[in-house]
N, C-alpha and C positions, 0 to 999 in steps of 0.2 A: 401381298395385301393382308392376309393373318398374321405374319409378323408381325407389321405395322396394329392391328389392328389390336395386336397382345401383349404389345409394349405399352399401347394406350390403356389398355385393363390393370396389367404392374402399375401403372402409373396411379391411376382411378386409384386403386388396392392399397397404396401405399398412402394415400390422401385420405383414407378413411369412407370417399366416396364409393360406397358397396354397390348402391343401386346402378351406375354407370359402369362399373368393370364388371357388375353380372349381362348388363348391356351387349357390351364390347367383345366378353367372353363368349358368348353367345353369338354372335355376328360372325366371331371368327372361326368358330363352330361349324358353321352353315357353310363354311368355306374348306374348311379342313376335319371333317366331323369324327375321323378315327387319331387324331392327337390326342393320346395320353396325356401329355403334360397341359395341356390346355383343359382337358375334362378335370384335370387333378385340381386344380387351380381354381377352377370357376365351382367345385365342389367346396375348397374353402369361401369363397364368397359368399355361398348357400347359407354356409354355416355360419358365417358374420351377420345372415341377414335372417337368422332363424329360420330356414329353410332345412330342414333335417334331413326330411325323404328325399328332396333333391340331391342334395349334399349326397347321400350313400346313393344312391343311382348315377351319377359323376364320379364319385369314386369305384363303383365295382366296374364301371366299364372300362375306366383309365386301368385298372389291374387286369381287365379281362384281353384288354391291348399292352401292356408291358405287366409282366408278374414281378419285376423286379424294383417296380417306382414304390419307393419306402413311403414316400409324401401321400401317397395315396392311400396305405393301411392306413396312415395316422387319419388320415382326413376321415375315412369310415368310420373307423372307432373311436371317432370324436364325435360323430353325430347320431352313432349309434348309443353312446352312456346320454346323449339328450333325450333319445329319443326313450332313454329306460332299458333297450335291447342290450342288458348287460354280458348275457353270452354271445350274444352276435358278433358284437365290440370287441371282448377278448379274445376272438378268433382271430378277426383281422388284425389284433395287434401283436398278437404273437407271431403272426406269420413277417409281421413288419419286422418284428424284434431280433427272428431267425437270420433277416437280411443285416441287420445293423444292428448286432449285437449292443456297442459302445453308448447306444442314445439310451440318455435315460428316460426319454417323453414317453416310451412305449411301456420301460419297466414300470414307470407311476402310475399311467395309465392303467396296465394290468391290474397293478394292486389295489388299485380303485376300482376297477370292476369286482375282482375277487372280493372285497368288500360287501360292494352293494350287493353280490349275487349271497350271499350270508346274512345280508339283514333280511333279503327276501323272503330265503327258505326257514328263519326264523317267526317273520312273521306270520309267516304258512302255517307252520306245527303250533304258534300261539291261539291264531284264530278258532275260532269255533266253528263248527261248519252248518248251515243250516238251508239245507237246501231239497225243497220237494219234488224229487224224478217221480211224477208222475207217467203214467205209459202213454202221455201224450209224445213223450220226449222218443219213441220209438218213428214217430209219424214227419212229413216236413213240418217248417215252422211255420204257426198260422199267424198270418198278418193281421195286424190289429184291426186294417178296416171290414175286411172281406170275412176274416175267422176262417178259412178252410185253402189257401190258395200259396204257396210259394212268395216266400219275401222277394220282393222284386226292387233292386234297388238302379237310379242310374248315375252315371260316372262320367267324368269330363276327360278329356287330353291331354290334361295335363300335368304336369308331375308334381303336384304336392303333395295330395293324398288328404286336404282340406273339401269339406263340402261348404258348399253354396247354398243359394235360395233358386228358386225355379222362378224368380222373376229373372235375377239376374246370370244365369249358368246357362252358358251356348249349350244346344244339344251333343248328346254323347258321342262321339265315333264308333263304338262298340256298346251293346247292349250288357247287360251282366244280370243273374239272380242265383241264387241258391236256397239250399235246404240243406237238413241235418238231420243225422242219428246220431245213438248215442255216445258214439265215438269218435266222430269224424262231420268238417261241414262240407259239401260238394257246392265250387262255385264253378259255374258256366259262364264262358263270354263268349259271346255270341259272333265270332270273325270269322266267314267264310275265304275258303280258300287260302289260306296262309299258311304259307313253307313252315314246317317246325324249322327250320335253322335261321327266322326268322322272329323267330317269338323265344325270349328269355327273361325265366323265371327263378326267383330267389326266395327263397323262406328265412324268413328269422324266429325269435320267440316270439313274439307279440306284432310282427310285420310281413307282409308281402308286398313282392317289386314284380311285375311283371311290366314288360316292355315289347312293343310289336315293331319291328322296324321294317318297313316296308319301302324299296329303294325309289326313291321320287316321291314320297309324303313325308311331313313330319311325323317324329318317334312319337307312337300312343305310349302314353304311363299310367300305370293304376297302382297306386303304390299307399292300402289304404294301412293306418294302425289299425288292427284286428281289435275284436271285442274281447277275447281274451285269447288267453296262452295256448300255443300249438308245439307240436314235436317237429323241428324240422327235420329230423332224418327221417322219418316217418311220413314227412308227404310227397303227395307224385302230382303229376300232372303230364294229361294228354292230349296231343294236338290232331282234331281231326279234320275232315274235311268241310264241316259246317261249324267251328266252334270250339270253344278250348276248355277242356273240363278238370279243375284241380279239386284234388282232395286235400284240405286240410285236418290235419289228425291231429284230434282236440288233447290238451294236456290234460284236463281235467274234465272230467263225466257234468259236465252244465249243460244248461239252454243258453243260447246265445239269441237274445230277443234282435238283433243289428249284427248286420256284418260288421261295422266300422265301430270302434272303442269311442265310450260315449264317456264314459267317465271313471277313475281310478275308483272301486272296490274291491276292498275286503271279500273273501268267501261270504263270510257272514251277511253280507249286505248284498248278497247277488240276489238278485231276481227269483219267486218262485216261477213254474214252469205257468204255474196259472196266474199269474198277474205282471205280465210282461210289459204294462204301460206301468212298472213301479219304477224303472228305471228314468233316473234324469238324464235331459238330455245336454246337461255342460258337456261345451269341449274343453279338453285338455290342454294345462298351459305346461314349458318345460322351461323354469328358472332354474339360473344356473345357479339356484343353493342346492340344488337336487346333488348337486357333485363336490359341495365342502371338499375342501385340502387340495384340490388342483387349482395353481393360479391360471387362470384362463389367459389374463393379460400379458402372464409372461410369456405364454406359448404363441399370442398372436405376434407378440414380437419378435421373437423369435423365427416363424413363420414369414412376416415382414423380410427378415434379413435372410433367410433362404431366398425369397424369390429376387432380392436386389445381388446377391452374391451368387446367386446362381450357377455353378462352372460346366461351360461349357465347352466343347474341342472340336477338331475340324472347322470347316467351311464355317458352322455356329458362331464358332471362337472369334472367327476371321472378321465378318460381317458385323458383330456386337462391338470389333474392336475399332474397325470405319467405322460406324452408324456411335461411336460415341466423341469418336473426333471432329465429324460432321456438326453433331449434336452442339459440340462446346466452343464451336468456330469461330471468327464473327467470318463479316460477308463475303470480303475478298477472298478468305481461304475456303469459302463452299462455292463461289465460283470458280476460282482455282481447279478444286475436284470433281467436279460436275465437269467444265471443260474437254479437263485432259483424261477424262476415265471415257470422255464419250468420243472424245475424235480421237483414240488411241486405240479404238474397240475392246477396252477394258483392259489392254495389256498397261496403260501408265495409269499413276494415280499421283498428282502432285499437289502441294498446299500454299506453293508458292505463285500467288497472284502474277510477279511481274517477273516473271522466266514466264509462263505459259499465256498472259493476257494478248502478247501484241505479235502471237506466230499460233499454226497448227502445232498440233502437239503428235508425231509422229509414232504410230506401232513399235512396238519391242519386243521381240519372243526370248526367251530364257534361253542360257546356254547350252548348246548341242541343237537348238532348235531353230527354224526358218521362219520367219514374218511373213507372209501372203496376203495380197487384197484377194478376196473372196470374187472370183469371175462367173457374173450372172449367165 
């Protein structure tokens, strides 16, 4: 039934039809939820359909079940240079690159990160910095309504890492808030009882993916764009028995007035510590001029004729090679093999209508071997 199910999503995929093979992808999911190549796959749909944080949550867990699927760095470090996480990106593609030397999607990619990560740190040393640490910034962060109390923010289930309105956002499955010093922000979620080999967490520069997988509920995702820039080797997180508490260790000595990145600034333009409603609250758009000199179009095509040429071997091989004979039949020759695969109990398979139409079609075992009717 997943087969079928992701033959229909290739299909969807190939028709341009996103929102149906993210569908399908997903259905088949439900049914086969540790397939690699199916997470890999519906991570690119994500990323057809601007879905970014999905997209890299699909692709780390297709790598975290095969380390070797190359489609799957690329698909990370595709959605990560969207997402702006340009060293996050070039991690995963370098390790892609280590596997498949020969492609050049990953080389380009690279160099386009190693780019943008130098217009960055240029405009870093450009900016001027003006920013007042008051010794408030020792204290947690005060909420704008209350002035004195822990930001308290809540989060939905689901994996995009987009906020909602509280008219329309289903209540949260996990509670979450945090505070901050002057180095680091402590975020709390609030999941009792939950196996650490159950709950997996990822840092980027400017992102966090935590995921709670808990066997017979759907995956929690909280995978929000940060307010600003974090050190990932530098943070931790720990799972206890009421709650899960991560330290993110800030790249730069800020207030962070939101957990969740409200709008692209400059140092110069951040927020002082005393006037935290100066920030606007646009969300972030991520057009693909952010990334000049990759042709996107060609890589989707490209992408395209991976998933129709696919090579597969074994029993895969076998099955894709029926199911396209079937496919290009007409009616006579799928009665044919329908027929003779079923009254043969799958030792015959024949295409020819009138040899099997007007007789059973009798068992066959390979040679050196014995035919048997199976005695109840």
């Amino acid at each position: 039934m997943a087969g079928e199910l992701e033959k229909r999503a290739s299909e969807a995929f190939l028709d341009d039809n996103f929102e149906l093979a993210l569908e399908l992808y997903t259905q088949a999911l439900s049914l086969d939820g540790q397939n690699a190549n199916l997470l890999a796959n519906r991570a690119q749909v994500n990323i057809k359909l601007e879905r970014f944080t999905d997209a890299v949550a699909d692709a780390s867990k297709a790598i975290g079940l095969d380390h070797s699927m190359t489609k799957a760095y690329l698909r990370k470090g595709i959605a990560c240079i969207q997402l702006e996480e340009f060293e996050t990106a070039k991690v995963a593609l370098k390790a892609g690159a280590s596997l498949d030397p020969s492609n050049m999607k990953f080389k380009n990619l690279i160099e386009e990160c190693d780019k943008r990560i130098a217009e960055e740190m240029n405009d870093t040393l450009k900016a001027p910095v003006s920013m007042d640490l008051q010794s408030s910034v020792l204290h947690p962060l005060e909420s704008p309504t209350t002035g004195n109390e822990p930001a308290k923010e809540k989060v939905s289930g689901q994996a995009s890492g987009r906020s909602t309105s509280a008219l329309d956002s289903p209540k949260p499955k996990y509670r979450h808030e945090f505070y901050q010093k002057p180095n680091e922000v402590v975020l709390t979620i609030f999941a009792k009882g939950i196996p650490a080999e159950n709950v997996n967490i990822e840092f980027g520069e400017q992102m966090l993916s935590v995921a709670i997988d808990v066997p017979g509920e759907e995956t929690f995702f909280f995978q929000p764009r940060l307010f600003a820039k974090i050190v990932p080797e530098m943070c931790r997180y720990e799972v206890l028995s009421t709650k899960i508490e991560i330290r993110l260790h800030k790249a730069d000595t800020i207030n962070w007035t939101t957990l969740e990145y409200k709008r692209k600034a400059k140092a110069s333009t951040l927020p002082k510590l005393n006037s935290p409603t100066d920030l606007k609250t646009e969300r972030p758009t991520y057009p693909s001029s952010k990334s000049k000199g990759i042709d996107w179009d060609r890589l989707e095509a490209e992408v395209k004729n991976e998933e129709k040429d696919e090579k597969l071997d074994g029993d895969a091989a076998l099955n894709k090679f029926f199911r396209d004979i079937y496919q290009n039949a007409d009616e006579d020759t799928r009665r044919a093999m329908s027929k003779s695969f079923v009254e043969s109990n799958g030792t015959v398979l024949s295409t020819n209508w009138k040899d099997v139409g007007t007789k059973k079609v009798e068992g066959s075992a390979p040679d050196g071997l014995e035919f048997r009717q199976w005695e109840y």
